[in-house]
VOGUVO-998139 format. One line per field, with one value per residue: x, y, z of N, C-alpha, C in turn; residue in three letters; residue number from 1. Coordinates in steps of 0.02 Angstrom, whole numbers. Example, Ala and Ser with C-alpha at 12.3 -4.5 7.8 and 13.67 -1.06 7.14 Angstrom:
nx = c(660;642);
ny = c(-284;-112);
nz = c(390;354);
cax = c(615;684);
cay = c(-225;-53);
caz = c(390;357);
cx = c(660;645);
cy = c(-165;2);
cz = c(390;394);
code = c(ALA;SER);
pos = c(1;2);
This chain:
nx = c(5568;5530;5422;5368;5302;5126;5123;5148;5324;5313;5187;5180;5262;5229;5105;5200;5240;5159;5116;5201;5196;5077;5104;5197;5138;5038;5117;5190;5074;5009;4882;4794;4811;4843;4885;4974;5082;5124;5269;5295;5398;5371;5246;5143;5183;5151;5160;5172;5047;4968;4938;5057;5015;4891;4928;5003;4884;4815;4895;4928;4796;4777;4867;4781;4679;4741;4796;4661;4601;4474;4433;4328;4316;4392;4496;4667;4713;4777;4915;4979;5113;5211;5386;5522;5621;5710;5660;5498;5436;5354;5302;5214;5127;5073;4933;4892;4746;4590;4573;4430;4374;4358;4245;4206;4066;4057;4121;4151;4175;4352;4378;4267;4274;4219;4245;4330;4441;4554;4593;4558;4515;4575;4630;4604;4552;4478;4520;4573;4535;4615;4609;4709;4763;4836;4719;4630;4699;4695;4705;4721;4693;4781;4722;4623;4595;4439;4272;4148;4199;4241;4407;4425;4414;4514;4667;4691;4771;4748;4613;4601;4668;4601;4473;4526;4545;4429;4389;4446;4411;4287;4314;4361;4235;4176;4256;4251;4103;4107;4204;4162;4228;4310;4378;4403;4499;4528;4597;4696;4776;4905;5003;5067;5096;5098;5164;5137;5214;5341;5348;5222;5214;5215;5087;4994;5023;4993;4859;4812;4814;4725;4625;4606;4616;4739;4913;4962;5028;5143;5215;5301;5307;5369;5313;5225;5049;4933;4840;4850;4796;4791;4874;4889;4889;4862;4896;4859;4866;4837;4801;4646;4564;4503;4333);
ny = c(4519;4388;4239;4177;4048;4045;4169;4313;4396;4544;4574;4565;4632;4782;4776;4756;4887;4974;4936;4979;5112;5138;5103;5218;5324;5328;5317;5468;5538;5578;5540;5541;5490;5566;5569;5461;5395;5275;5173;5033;4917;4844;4832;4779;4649;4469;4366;4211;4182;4308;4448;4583;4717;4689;4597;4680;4758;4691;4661;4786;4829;4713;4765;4877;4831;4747;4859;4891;4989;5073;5002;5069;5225;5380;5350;5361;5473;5432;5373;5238;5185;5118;5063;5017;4925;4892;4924;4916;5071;5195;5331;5450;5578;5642;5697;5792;5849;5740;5747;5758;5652;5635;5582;5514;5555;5499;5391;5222;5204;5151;5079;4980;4916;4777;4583;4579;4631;4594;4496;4581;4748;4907;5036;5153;5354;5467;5570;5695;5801;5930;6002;6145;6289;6431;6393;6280;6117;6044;5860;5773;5614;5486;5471;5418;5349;5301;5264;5240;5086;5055;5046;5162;5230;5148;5121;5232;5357;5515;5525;5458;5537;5656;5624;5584;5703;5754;5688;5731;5873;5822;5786;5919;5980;5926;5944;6057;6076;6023;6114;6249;6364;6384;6395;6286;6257;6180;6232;6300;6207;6102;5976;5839;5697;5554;5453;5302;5282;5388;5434;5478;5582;5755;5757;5701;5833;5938;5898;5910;6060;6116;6055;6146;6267;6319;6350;6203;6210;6092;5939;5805;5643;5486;5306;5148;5121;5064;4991;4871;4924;5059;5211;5334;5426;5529;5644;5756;5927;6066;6230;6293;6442;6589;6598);
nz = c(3310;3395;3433;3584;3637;3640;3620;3537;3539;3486;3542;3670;3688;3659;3771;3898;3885;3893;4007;4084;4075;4140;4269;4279;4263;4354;4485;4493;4494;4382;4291;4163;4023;3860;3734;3626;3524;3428;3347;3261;3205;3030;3001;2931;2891;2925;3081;3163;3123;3131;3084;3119;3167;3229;3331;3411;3422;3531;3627;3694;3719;3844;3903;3950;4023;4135;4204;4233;4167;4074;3944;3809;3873;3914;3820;3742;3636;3468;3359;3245;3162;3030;3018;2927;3020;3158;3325;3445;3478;3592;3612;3727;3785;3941;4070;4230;4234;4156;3986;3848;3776;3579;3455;3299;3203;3066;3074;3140;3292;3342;3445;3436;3329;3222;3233;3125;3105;3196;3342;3449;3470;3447;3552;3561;3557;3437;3419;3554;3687;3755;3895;3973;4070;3977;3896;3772;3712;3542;3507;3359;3324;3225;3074;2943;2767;2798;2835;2912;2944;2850;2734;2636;2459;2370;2296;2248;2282;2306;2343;2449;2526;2539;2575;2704;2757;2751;2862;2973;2971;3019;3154;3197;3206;3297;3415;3413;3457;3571;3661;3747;3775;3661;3490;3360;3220;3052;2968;3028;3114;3139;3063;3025;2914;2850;2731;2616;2513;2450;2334;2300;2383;2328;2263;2369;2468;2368;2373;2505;2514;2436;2473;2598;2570;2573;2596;2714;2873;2885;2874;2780;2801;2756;2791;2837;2847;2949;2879;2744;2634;2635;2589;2658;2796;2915;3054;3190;3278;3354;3453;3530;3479;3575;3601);
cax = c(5534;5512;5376;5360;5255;5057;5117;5218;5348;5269;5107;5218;5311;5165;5064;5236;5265;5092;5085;5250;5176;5029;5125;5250;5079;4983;5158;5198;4999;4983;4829;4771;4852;4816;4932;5006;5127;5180;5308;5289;5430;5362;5166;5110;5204;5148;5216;5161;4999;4938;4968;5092;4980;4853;4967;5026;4827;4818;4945;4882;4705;4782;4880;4718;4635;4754;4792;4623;4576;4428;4437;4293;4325;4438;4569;4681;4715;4819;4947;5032;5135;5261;5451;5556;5675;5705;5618;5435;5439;5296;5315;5168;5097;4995;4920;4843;4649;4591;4556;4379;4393;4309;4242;4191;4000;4069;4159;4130;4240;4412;4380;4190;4289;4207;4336;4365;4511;4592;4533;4561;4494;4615;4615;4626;4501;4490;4528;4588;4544;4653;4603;4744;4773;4758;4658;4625;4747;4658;4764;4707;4749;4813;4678;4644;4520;4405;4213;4107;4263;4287;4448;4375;4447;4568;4725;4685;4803;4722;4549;4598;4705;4544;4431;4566;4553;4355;4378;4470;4369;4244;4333;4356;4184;4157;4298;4211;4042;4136;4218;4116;4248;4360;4346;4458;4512;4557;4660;4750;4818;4995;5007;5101;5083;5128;5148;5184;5236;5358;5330;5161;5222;5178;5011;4946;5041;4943;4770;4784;4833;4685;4570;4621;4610;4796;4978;4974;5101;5150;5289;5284;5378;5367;5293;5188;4992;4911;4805;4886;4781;4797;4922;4912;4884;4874;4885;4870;4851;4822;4754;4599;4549;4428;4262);
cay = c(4490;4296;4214;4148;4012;4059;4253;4340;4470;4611;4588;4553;4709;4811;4763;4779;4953;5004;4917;5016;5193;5165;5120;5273;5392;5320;5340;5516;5586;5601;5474;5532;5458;5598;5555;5425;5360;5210;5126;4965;4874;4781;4829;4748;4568;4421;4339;4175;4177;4353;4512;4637;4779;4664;4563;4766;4788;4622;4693;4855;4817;4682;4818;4938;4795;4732;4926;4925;5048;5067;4993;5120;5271;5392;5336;5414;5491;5375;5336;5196;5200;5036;5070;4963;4879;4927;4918;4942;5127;5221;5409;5493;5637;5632;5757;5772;5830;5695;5742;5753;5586;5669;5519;5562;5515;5492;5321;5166;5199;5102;5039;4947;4856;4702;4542;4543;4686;4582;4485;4640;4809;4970;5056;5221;5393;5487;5646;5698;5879;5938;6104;6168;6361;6488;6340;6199;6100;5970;5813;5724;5550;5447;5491;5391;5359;5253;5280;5170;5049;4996;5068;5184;5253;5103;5117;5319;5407;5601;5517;5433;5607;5733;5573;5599;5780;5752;5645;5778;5925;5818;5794;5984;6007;5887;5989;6132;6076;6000;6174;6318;6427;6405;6384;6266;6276;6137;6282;6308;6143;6085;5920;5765;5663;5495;5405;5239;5275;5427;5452;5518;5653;5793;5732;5715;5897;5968;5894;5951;6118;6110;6037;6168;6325;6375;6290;6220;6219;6015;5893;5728;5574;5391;5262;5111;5133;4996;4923;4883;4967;5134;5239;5382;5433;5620;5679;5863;5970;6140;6258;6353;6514;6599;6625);
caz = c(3368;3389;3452;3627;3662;3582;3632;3507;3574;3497;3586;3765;3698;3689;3845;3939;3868;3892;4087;4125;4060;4190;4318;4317;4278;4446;4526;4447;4482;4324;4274;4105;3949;3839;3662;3629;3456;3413;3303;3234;3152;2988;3047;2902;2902;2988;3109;3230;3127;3155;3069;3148;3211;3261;3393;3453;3482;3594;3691;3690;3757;3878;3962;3986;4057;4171;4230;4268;4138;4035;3845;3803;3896;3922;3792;3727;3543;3454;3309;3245;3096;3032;3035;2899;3056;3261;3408;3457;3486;3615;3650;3752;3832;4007;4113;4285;4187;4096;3935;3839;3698;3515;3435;3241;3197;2983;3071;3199;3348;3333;3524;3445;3277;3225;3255;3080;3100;3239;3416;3505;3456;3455;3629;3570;3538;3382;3440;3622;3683;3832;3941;4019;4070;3977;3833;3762;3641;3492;3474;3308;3303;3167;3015;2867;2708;2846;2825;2940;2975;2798;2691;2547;2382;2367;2270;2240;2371;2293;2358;2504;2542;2508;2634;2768;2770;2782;2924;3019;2972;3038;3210;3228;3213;3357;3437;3420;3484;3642;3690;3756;3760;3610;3438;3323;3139;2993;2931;3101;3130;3137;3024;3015;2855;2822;2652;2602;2449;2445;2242;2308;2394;2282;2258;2436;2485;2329;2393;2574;2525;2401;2520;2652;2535;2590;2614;2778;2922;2883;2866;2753;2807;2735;2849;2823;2872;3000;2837;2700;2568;2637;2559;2699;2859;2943;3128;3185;3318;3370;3520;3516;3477;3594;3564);
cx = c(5521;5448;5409;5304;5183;5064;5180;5253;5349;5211;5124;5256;5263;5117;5149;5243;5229;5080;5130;5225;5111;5049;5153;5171;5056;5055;5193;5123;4987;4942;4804;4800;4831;4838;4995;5037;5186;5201;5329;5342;5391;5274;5133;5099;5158;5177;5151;5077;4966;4978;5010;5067;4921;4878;5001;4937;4793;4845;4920;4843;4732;4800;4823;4694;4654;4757;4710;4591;4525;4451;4384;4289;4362;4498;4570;4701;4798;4866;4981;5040;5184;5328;5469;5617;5675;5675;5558;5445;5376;5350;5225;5178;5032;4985;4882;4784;4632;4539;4453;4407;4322;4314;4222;4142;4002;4102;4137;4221;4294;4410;4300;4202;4287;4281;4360;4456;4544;4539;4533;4567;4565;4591;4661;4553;4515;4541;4549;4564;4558;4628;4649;4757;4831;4733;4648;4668;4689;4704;4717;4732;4751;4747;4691;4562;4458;4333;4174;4172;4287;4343;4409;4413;4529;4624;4717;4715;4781;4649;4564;4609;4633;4487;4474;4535;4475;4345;4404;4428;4302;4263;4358;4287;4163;4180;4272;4126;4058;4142;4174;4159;4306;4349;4412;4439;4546;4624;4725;4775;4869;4987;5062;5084;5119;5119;5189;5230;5271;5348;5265;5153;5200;5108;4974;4967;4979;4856;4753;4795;4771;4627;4559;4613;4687;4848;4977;5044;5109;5222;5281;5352;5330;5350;5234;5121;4970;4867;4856;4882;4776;4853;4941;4878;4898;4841;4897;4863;4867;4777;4723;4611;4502;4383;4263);
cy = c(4416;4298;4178;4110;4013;4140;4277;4412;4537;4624;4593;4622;4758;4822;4784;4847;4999;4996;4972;5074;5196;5157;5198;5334;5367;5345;5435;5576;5612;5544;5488;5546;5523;5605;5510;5411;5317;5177;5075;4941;4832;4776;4799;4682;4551;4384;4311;4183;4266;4420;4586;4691;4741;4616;4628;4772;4733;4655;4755;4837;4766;4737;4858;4894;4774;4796;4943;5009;5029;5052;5024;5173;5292;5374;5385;5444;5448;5375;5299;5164;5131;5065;5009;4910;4928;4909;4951;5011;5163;5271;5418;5552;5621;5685;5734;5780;5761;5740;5733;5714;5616;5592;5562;5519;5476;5396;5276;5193;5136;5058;4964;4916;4788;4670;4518;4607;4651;4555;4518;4697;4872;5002;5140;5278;5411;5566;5664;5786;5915;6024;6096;6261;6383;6453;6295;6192;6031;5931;5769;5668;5536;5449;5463;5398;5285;5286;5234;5137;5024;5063;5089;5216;5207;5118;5201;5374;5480;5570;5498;5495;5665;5666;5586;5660;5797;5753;5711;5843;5910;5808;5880;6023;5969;5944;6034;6155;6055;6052;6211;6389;6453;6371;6361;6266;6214;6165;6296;6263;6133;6010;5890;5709;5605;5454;5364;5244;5352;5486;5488;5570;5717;5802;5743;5798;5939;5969;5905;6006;6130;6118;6109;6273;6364;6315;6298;6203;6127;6002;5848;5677;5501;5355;5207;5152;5078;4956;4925;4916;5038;5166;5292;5415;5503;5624;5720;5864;6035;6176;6300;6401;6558;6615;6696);
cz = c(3355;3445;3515;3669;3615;3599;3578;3544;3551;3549;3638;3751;3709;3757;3887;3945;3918;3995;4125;4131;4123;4239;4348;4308;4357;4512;4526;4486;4432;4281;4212;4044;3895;3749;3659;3517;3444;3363;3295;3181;3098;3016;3004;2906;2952;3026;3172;3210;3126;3141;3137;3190;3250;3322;3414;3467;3533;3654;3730;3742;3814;3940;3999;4024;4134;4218;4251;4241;4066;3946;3801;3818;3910;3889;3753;3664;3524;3382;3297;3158;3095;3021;2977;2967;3112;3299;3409;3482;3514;3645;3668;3783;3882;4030;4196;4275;4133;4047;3899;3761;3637;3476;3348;3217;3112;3011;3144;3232;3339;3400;3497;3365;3256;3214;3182;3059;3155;3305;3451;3472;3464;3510;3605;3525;3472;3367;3529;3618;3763;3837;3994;4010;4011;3901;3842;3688;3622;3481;3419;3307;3220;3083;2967;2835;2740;2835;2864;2985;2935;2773;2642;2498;2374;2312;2220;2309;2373;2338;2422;2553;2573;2581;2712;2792;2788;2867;2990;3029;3008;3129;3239;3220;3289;3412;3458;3444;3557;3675;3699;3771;3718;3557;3395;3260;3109;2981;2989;3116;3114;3092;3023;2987;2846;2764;2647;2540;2435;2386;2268;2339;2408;2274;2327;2462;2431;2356;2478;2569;2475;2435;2567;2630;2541;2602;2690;2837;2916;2849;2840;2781;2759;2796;2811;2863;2900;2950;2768;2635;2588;2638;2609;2744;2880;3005;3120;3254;3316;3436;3479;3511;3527;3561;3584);
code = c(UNK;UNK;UNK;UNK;UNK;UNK;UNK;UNK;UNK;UNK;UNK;UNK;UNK;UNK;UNK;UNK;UNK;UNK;UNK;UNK;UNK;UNK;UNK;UNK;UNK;UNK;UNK;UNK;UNK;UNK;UNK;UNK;UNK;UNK;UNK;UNK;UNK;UNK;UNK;UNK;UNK;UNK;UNK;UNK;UNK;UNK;UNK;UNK;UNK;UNK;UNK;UNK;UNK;UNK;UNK;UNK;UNK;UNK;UNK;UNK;UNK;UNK;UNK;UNK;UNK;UNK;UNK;UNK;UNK;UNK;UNK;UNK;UNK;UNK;UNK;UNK;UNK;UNK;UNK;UNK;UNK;UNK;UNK;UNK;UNK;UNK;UNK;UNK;UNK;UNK;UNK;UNK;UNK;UNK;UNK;UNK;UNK;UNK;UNK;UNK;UNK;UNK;UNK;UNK;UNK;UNK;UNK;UNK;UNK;UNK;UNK;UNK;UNK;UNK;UNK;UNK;UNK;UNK;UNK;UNK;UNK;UNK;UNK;UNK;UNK;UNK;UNK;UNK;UNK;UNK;UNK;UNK;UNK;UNK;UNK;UNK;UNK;UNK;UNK;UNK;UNK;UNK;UNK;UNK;UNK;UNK;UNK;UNK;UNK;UNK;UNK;UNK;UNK;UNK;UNK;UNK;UNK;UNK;UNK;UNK;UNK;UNK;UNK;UNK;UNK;UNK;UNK;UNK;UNK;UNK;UNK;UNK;UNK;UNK;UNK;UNK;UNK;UNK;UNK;UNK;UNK;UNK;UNK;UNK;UNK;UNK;UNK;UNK;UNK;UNK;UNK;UNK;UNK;UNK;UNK;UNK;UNK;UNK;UNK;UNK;UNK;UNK;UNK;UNK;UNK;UNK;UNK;UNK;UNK;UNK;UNK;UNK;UNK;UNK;UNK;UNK;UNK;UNK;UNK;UNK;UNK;UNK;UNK;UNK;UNK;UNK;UNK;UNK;UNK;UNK;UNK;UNK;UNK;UNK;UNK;UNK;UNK;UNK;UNK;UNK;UNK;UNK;UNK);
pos = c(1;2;3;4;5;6;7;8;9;10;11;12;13;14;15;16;17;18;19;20;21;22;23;24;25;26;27;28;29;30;31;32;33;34;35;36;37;38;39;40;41;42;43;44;45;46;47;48;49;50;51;52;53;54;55;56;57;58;59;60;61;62;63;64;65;66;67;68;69;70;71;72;73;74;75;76;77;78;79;80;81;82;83;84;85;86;87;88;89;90;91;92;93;94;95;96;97;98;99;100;101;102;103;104;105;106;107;108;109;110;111;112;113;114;115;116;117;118;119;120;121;122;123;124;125;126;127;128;129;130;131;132;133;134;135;136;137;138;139;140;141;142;143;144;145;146;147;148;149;150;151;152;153;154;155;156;157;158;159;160;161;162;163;164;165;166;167;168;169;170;171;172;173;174;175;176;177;178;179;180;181;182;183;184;185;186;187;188;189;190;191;192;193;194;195;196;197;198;199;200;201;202;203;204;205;206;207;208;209;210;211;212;213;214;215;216;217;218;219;220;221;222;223;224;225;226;227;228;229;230;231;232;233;234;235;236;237;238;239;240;241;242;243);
């Protein structure tokens, strides 16, 4: 991506992406964003002054704004992982319900990030929790070793790993105080693992299956993480159980 003008064309890629996806939902009837994942070429690099993921959440947040959609409410569960080379990459899921946004009380909302992570905040929830017949599905976003809003157990990917897995357990308790008529599980979740560092592998598989008391249903890929000291990153989902 090159720079155009004081806008770099990630951030114009982004906000375009992001303006198109609300158009075709308002045209569509389908208005609530409900999962979204995005791929960031090189999310670390800088470029034009201004780190990589942080000129994608410019864009980002420009789009909600201009769309005329809340940068506090109603967003929607989020990941965004870095890509070694390609094209900005956004897949979602919408629905016609909007969604109930699970925030997690262990961390500062990603939408309310002082401006020292970027001049524009992340425009996305922690957690999404969709009711459609006959449940409700949990979308986990993007999960890391985040406490408050700072990075914690630095250059320890077993600690950061075993803090992730907190963080989540602590969003299916949310989960599970939200619902009144279904009941979610740590252990029940579907997983999608990302590590920067492939060699680590082994290690993080060992400490979520550790953490979790059982091997769970998951996949590891390689991917950069949106800071640069965090080694790894875990989304899930899963539908309820009834009560």
């Amino acid at each position: 991506f090159e720079a155009r003008g004081d806008v770099s064309a990630l951030e114009q890629a982004s906000r375009a992406a992001y303006e198109r996806v609300f158009a075709v939902l308002a045209e569509l009837g389908y208005p609530a964003l409900v999962r979204c994942w995005n791929y960031i070429p090189q999310i670390n690099q800088t470029h034009a002054g201004m780190e990589r993921y942080r000129a994608f959440n410019v864009g980002r947040q420009e789009a909600f704004i201009a769309s005329g959609r809340s940068c506090h409410e109603h967003l929607p569960a989020a990941s965004a992982l870095g890509t070694a080379d390609g094209d900005f990459l956004l897949y979602f899921l919408a629905a016609r319900t909007q969604p109930v946004s699970i925030e997690n009380p262990r961390q500062l909302s990603a939408f309310r990030y002082p401006e020292q992570y970027g001049p524009r905040s992340p425009s996305f929830a922690r957690a999404s929790l969709l009711s459609l017949p006959p449940g409700e599905t949990l979308f986990v976003s993007g999960t890391a070793s985040i406490v408050g809003h700072e990075s914690v157990h630095l250059e320890d990917v077993v600690a950061q790993t075993l803090e992730t897995m907190v963080n989540i357990d602590t969003l299916v308790t949310e989960a599970n105080r939200v619902s009144a008529q279904h009941r979610f599980s740590s252990a029940a979740l579907d997983y999608k693992v990302f590590i920067r560092d492939p060699a680590d592998q082994p290690a993080v598989a060992e400490a979520v299956a550790r953490h979790l008391g059982a091997v769970p249903h998951a996949f590891y890929v390689q991917a950069d993480v949106c800071r640069r000291e965090l080694l790894v990153e875990i989304e899930a989902v899963g539908r309820g159980v009834a009560r």
